[in-house]
C-alpha positions in Angstrom: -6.8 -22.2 3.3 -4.9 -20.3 6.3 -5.6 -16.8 7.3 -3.5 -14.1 8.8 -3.5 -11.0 9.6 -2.8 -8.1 7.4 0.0 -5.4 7.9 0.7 -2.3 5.5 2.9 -4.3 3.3 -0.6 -6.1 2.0 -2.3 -2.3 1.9 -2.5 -2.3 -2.1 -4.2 -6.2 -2.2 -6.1 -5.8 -0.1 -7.6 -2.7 -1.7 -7.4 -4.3 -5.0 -9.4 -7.5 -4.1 -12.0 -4.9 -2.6 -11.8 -2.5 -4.9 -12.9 -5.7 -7.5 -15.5 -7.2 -5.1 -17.1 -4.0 -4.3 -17.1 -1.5 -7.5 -21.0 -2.3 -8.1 -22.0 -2.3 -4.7 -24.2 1.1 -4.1 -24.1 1.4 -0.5 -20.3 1.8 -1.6 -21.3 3.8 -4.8 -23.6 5.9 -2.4 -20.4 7.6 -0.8 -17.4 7.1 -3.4 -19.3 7.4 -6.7 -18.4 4.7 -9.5 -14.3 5.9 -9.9 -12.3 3.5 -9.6 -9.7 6.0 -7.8 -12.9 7.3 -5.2 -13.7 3.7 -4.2 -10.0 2.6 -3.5 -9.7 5.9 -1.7 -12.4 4.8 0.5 -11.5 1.2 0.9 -7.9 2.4 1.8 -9.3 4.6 4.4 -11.5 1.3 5.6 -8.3 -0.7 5.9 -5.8 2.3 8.1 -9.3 2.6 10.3 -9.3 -1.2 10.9 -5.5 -1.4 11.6 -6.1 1.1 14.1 -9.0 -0.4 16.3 -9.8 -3.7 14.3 -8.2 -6.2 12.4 -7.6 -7.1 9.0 -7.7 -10.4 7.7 -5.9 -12.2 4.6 -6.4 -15.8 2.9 -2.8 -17.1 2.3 -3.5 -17.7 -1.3 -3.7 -13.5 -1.0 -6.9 -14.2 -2.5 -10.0 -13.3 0.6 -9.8 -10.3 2.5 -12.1 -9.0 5.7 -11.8 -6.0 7.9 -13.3 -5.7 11.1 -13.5 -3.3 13.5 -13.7 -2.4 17.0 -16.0 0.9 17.3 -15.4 0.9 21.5 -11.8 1.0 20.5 -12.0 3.8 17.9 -9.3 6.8 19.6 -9.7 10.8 18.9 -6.4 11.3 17.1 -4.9 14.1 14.8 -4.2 11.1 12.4 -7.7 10.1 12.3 -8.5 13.7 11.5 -6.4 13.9 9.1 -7.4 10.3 7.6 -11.3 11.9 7.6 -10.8 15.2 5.6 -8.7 12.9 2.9 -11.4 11.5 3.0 -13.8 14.3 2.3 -11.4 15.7 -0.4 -11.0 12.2 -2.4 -13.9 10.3 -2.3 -16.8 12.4 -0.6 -16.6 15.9 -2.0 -17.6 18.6 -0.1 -21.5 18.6 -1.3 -21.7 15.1 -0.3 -21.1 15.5 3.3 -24.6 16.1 4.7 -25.7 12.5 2.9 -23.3 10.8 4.1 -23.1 12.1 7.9 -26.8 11.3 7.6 -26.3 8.2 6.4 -23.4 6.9 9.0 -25.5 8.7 11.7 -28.5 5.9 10.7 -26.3 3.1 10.7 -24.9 4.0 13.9 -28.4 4.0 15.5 -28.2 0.3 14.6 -25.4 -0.8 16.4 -25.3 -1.5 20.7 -23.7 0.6 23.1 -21.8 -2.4 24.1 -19.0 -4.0 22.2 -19.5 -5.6 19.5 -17.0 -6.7 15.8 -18.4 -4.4 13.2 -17.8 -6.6 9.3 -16.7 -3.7 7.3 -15.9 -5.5 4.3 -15.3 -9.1 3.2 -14.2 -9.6 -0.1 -13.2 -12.0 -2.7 -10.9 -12.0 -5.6 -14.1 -12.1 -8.5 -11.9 -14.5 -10.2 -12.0 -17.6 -7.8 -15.6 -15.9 -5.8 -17.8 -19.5 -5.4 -14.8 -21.8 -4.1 -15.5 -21.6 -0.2 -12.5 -18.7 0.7 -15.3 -15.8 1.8 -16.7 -19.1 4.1 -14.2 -19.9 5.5 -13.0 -16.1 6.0 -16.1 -15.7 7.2 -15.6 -18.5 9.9 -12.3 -17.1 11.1 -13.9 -13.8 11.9 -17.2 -15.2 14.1 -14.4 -17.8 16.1 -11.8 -14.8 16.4 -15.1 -12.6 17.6 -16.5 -15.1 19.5 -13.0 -15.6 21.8 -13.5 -11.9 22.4 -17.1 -12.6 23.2 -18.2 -10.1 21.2 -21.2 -10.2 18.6 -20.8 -9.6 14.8 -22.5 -6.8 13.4 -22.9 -5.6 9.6 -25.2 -4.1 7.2 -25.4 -5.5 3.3 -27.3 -4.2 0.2 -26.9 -7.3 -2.0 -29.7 -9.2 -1.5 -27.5 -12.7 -2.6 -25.2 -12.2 0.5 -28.2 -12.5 3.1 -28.6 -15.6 2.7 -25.0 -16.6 2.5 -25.1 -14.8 6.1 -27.8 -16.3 7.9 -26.6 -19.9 6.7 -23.4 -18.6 8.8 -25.6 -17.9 11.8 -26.5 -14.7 11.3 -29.9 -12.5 11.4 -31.6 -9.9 10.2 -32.9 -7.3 12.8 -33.5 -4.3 11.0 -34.4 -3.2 7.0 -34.3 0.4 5.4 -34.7 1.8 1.7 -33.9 5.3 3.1 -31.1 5.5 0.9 -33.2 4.2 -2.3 -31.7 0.6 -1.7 -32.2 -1.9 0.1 -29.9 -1.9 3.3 -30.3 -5.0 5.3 -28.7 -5.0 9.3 -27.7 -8.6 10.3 -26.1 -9.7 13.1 -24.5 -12.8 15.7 -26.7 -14.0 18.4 
């Protein structure tokens, strides 16, 4: 399998193939609700973000899709203001923001000062998940972070991925049911 990066033209896939790998997940369902039209809000949001200060990454087969991104490289822009109060009207709803500022404001805490590749999302196509593409996604994204020299960071709620990431060399530093789920912080040595 090759991987490449993403541009706007792949904008819809890749929010499809997350939108399908992530419906059920409820650290997603925590902020967008079970709507299919919330959820690909929120992942559409996700990918813009991570063309802006990260990278998006696509199997060839158009199949395995990853966003990182690059919090030290996050910009104060009209855009991005913009991009956040979509946001708020399409997936968070107004009542909602508290929970979920308090929510981001937690993760946050679990993340160095210095830079590091934030895993927003990796995803599979449900239809071929268990054939190797998330690995060797996964792969690309610790060698592409490791020639930046920076560490991978991410948090996961599904309790069959942990293992899946510390067999790729990850670990667990930090657990929280805050949210009434399990919320598991791993990271790259």
């Amino acid at each position: 399998m090759m991987i490449r990066k993403a541009n706007q033209n792949d904008r819809e896939l890749v929010v499809s193939i997350h939108w399908q790998a992530f419906k059920e997940n409820k650290s997603v369902n925590y902020i967008a609700g079970k709507e299919e039209k919330s959820i690909r809000f929120l992942i559409e949001y996700s990918f813009e973000r991570c063309i802006e200060s990260g990278e998006v990454f696509i199997s060839t087969d158009l199949k395995a899709v990853a966003m990182i991104q690059f919090q030290d490289q996050k910009k104060f822009t009209w855009k991005g203001i913009i991009s956040d109060l979509k946001l708020i009207l399409n997936t968070i709803g107004w009542t909602n923001i508290p929970k979920t500022l308090a929510r981001e404001s937690f993760i946050k805490k679990h993340y160095p000062k210095s830079p590091f590749t934030y895993l927003w999302y990796i995803g599979v196509d449900p239809k071929v998940q268990g054939n190797g593409l998330g690995t060797q996604l996964l792969k690309h994204v610790l060698f592409y972070s490791k020639t930046l020299k920076r560490p991978v960071y991410l948090e996961t709620t599904l309790g069959k991925n942990i293992n899946w990431y510390l067999k790729h060399g990850f670990k667990i530093y930090s657990k929280s049911d805050r949210f009434g789920f399990p919320l598991n912080f791993l990271r790259t040595e």
